[in-house]
N, C-alpha and C positions, 0 to 999 in steps of 0.2 A: 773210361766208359761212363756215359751220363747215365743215370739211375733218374727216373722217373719220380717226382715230387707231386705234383697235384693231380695225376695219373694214377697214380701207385695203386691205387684200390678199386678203378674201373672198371678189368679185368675178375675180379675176385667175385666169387660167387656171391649171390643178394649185396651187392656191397654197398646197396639205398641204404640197408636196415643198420640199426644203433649198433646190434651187437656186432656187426662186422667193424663198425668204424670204430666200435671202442678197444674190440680185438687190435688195431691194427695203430693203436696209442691215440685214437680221436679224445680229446675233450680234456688230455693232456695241459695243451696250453691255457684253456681258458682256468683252470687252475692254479697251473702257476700264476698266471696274471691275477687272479683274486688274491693269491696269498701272498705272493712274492711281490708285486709291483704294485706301485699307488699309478692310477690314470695318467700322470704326467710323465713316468717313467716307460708306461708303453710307448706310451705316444715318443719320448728321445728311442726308443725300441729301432719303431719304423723309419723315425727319421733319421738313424744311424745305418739301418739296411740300407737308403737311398732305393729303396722301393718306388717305383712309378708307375701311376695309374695305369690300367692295362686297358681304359675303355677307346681309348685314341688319343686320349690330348699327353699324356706320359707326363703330369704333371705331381710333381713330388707329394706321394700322402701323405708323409708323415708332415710337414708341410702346410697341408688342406687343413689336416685332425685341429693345426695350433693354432688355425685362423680364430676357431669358435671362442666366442668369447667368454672368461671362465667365470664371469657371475653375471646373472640374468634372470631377471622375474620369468622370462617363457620357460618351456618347455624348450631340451633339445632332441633333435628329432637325425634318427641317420636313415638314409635310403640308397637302396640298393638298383642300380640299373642294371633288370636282367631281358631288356628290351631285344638285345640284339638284331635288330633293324636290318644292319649292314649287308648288302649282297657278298655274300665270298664268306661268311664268317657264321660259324657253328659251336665256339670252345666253350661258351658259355652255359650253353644247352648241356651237353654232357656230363660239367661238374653237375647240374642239380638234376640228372636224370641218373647218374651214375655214381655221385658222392653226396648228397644234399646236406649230410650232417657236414659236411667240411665249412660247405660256406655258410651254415646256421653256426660256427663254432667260431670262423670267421666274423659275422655279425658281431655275436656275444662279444667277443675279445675286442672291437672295435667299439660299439659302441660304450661298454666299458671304460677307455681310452678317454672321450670326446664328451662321459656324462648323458649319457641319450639312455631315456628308460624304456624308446619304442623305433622299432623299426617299422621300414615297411621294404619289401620285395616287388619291383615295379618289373612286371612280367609280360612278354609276350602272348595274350591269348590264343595263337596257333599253338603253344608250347604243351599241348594239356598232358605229356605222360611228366614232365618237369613241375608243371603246377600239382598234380595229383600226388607225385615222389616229394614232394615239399611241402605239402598238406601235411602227409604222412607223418615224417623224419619232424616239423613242429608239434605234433602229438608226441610221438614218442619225445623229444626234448623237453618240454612241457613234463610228463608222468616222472620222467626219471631226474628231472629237478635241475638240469640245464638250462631250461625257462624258466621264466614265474617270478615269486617273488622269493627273495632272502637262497640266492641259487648258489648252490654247494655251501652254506652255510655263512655265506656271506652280506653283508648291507646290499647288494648289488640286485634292484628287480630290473628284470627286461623281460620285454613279447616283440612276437615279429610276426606284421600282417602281411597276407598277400593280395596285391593287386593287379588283375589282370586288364591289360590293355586291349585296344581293339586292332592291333596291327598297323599302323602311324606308323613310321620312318622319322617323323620329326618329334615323337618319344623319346628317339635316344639322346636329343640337345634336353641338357641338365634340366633347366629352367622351364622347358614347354611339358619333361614330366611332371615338375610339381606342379602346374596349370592342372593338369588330368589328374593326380592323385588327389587334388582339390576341387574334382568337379565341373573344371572348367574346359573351352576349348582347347586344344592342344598350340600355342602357341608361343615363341621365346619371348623373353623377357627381357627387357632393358637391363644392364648390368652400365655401373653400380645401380641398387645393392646386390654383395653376392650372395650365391646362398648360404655361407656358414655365417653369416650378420643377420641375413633378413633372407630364411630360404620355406619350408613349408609351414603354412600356415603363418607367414610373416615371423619364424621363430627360425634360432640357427639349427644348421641343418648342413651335415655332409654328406654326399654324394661319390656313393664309391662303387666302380665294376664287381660282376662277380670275380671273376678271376683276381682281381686286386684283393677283394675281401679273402681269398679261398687262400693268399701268400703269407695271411697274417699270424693265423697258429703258428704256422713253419717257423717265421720268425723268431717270435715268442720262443719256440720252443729249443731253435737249435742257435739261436742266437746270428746276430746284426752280421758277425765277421763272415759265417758261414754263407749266410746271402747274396754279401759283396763279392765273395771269391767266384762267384758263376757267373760268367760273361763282363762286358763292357765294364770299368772302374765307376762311369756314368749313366750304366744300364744295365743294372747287376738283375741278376736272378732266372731263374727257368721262366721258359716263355712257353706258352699253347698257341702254335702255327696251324692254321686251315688253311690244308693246301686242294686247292679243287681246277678244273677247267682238264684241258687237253694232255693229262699227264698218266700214265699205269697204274698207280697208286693212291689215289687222292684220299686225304683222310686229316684226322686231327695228333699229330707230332706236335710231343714236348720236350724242347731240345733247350740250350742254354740260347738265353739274349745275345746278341750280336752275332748268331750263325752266318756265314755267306748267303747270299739267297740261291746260287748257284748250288750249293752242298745240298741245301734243305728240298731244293725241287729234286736233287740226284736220290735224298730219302724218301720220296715219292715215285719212285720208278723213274725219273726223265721224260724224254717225251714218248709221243705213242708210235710204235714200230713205223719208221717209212718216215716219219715227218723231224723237219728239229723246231727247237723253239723261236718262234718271234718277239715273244717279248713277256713283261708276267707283270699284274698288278699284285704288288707286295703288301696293300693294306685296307682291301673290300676296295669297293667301286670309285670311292672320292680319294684314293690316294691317285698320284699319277703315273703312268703306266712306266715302265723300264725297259730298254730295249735289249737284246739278246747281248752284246758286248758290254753291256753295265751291269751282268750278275753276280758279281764278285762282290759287291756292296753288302756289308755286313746289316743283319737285319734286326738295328736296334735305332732307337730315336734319332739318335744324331747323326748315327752314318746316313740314312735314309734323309733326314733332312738336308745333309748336304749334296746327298746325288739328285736334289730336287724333287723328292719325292717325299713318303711318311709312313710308318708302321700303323699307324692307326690302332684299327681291329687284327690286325693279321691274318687277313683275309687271304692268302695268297693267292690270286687265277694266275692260272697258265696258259698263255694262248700259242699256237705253233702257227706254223705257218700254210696251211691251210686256210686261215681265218681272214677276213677284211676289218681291215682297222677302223674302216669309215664305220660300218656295221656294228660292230663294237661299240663306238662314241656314240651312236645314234641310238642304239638299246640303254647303253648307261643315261643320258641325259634324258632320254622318256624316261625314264625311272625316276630322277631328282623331278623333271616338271611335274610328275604327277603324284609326287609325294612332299611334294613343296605345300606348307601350311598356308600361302597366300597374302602374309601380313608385310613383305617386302615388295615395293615396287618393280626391284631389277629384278629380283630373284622368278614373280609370278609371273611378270612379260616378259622378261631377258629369256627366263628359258624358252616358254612358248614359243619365241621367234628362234631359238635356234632348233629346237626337234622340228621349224618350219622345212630352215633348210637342208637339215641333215638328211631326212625325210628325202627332199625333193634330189638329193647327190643323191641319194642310192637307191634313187628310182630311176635316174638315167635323164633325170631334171636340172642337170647343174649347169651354174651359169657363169660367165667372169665374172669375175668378183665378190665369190660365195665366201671364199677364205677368207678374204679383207673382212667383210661383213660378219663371219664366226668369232675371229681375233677384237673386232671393235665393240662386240656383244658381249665376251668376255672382260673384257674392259669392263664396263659399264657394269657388270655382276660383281665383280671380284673387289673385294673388300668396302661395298656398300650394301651389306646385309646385315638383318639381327644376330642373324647366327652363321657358323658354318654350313651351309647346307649349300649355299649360292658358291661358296667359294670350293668346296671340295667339286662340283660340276664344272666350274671355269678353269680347275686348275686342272684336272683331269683332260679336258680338253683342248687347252694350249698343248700338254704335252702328249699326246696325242698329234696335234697339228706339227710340233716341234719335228717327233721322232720318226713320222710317216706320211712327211708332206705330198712325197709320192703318188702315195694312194689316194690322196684328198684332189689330187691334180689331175689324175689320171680319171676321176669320175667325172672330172669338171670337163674334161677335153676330149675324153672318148664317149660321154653322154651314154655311160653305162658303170657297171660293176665290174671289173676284171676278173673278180672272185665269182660272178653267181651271175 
C-alpha cells in the first residue's frame, strides 16, 4: 500500500501552520543538511535519487544543481516556478495552500545545495489563498530562525521573495519568467546562455518546480535508495497526478511514477455512469492526446514519450465519448494562440491560421483540404519556435488528427458537427 509523501499533511488540521509541520518532522532535513552535508553532498544527494524535475521537461535536478558554476563574482540566485499555467493541472496550488512550510524547507535545503543566499517564488496571481498561506509560513520561518541569517546556527543566510505574476501561460517557460521577475515583457529567451551560467539578473540561477522543490527534504532525509525504490528505475519517486475532465472523481492523487494511466483514471472513479472513455490527455493541454486502447502506458517520462505522448504537468483530462475531438483541438489551440507571447513568427501566425480553420470545421464551414492545410501548419510550427509553446500546440494536434481522423473528415463532409 502506497503511503502518501508530499500529501501526508493536507488532510491534517491547520497543516499551513509551522507547528503542525514541525509536529509532523518538517525542518528535519534542512538540518541535517546544515550539519551533516557540505552543499556538494546534497547536491550527489539528489543526483543519486535520480529525481526529475516535476515542472514537464523531467530533466535531472540534481543534474541542473551541478551546472552552476562554483566560483563566481555574481550572486546566485534559485527560483521557484509556481506559475502553473497549464490547463488540466492544480498539484502545485495545494502544496503551498495546504503544506507551504514543505516547499519553503524545500527552498532552504536547495538553495543551500547550489550556494544561492535568495530566492524568489514566481506565483500565479489568481492563486491568492497560496500567496497569502506563503506570506504567512515566510513569517513564521523567518521568527523561528529557518530564514534569515546564520539559520539554526549555521554560516548559512537565506530569504525567499514572493512574486506574483499577472496570469501569462508563457510564465511558465523558464526564461520568459525571469524577463518578468526582471521587469520586463514576458518573453523567451535565446538559449545558449542557460540559466544556471547566465540566468536572473545575468547571474546563475536554478530553476526548479514546486513539487520538485517539495521532494527534496524527503530525500535528505530518508535517503537517495528510498526514492529510487518508488516506481520506474528512470523515474523513481511519488508523483501528484491531476486528474480532471469526464470522470466520478476528479481530484489531486499521489500515487508512485510510472502508474498505468488506465489504474490512475480507475482511481478517479472511471468514467461517468452510461458513457466509456475516448481517450485522456495524460499531461495538461500540450501533451498529446491517447486513445482509449493506449491506456495501459505507464505514466512516467519515458513510457509516455514512447507512446508518443509526455507527462508534462500531469495534468490528466478525461474525455469519454460523448465529446468531439474536433472541439477539443479547437478550444486547446485558441488557448495556445492566445497565450502565445508573439515573439515567434510560426508560433503568432501559424496558430492564428489554424483556430482559422478549426473554427470554420466546427461551424459546419469545412472544406477539402482543411486537413492537408492543419498537417502543413503544423509543420511549419513545430520545432521552429523560441520555446515550447508552438510545439506542445502542433503536437497536440497531429495527434489528435492521427487518433480521430474520423471526426476531422466527418466535419469536412457532412458540413457539420456529428456531436452538436
Amino acid at each position: 500500500m502506497f503511503e502518501p509523501v508530499l500529501l501526508k499533511n493536507v488532510a491534517v488540521p491547520d497543516s499551513h501552520l509551522l507547528s503542525t509541520y514541525e509536529a509532523g518532522g518538517g525542518y528535519q532535513a534542512l538540518a541535517k543538511a546544515l550539519l551533516e552535508y557540505t552543499p556538494d553532498e546534497v547536491v550527489n544527494l539528489v543526483k543519486q535519487s535520480n529525481l526529475r524535475g516535476r515542472g514537464g521537461a523531467g530533466f535531472p535536478t540534481g543534474m541542473k544543481w551541478s551546472f552552476v558554476p562554483k566560483q563566481v563574482d555574481k550572486p546566485k540566485y534559485l527560483c521557484c516556478n509556481a506559475d502553473e499555467g497549464e490547463p488540466g493541472t492544480f498539484k502545485d496550488r495545494i502544496i503551498m495552500e495546504r503544506d507551504p512550510h514543505q516547499l519553503i524547507e524545500g527552498l532552504a535545503v536547495s538553495a543551500y545545495a547550489i550556494g544561492a543566499k535568495t530566492a524568489y517564488v514566481y506565483i500565479r496571481g489568481e492563486y491568492v489563498t497560496a500567496i497569502r498561506r506563503l506570506e504567512e509560513a515566510i513569517a513564521e520561518a523567518h521568527e523561528k530562525g529557518y530564514l534569515g541569517s546564520r539559520i539554526l546556527g549555521s554560516d548559512f543566510n537565506f530569504t525567499v521573495h514572493i512574486h506574483c505574476g499577472a496570469g501569462a501561460y508563457i510564465c511558465g517557460e523558464e526564461t520568459a519568467m525571469l524577463e518578468s521577475l526582471e521587469g520586463k515583457r514576458a518573453q523567451p529567451r535565446l538559449k545558449p546562455p542557460f540559466p544556471a551560467v547566465a540566468g536572473l539578473y545575468a547571474s546563475p540561477t536554478v530553476i526548479n518546480n514546486v513539487e520538485t522543490l517539495a521532494c527534496v527534504p524527503h530525500i535528505v532525509v530518508r535517503g537517495p535508495d528510498w526514492f529510487r525504490d518508488i516506481g520506474p528505475d528512470k523515474s523513481p519517486g511519488p508523483k501528484l497526478y491531476c486528474v480532471s475532465g469526464q470522470v466520478r472523481k476528479p481530484g489531486l492523487y499521489e500515487l508512485p511514477m510510472g502508474i498505468p494511466l488506465r489504474e490512475l483514471v480507475d482511481h478517479a472513479g472511471g468514467p461517468l455512469p452510461g458513457r466509456k472513455i475516448k481517450a485522456v490527455i495524460p499531461g495538461g493541454v500540450s501533451a498529446p492526446v491517447i486513445p482509449e486502447h493506449g491506456l495501459d502506458v505507464g505514466m512516467d517520462f519515458d513510457s509516455l514519450t514512447a507512446a508518443g505522448s509526455m507527462l508534462g504537468s500531469a495534468g490528466v483530462i478525461v474525455i469519454d465519448d460523448t465529446t468531439c475531438m474536433v472541439k477539443v483541438a479547437t478550444r486547446i489551440i485558441e488557448f495556445f494562440h492566445h497565450e502565445s507571447c508573439g515573439k515567434c513568427t510560426p508560433c503568432r501566425e501559424g496558430l492564428n491560421w489554424v483556430v482559422k480553420v478549426l473554427r470554420r470545421m466546427e461551424a459546419g464551414d469545412g472544406a477539402p483540404g482543411d486537413l492537408e492545410q492543419l498537417e502543413m501548419l503544423c509543420k511549419g510550427i513545430f520545432g521552429n519556435t523560441f520555446c515550447a509553446l508552438g510545439d506542445g500546440a502542433a503536437m497536440g494536434l497531429r495527434a489528435a488528427l492521427a487518433h480521430f481522423r474520423d471526426e476531422f473528415v466527418a466535419h469536412v463532409e457532412e458540413r457539420r458537427c456529428p456531436f452538436h
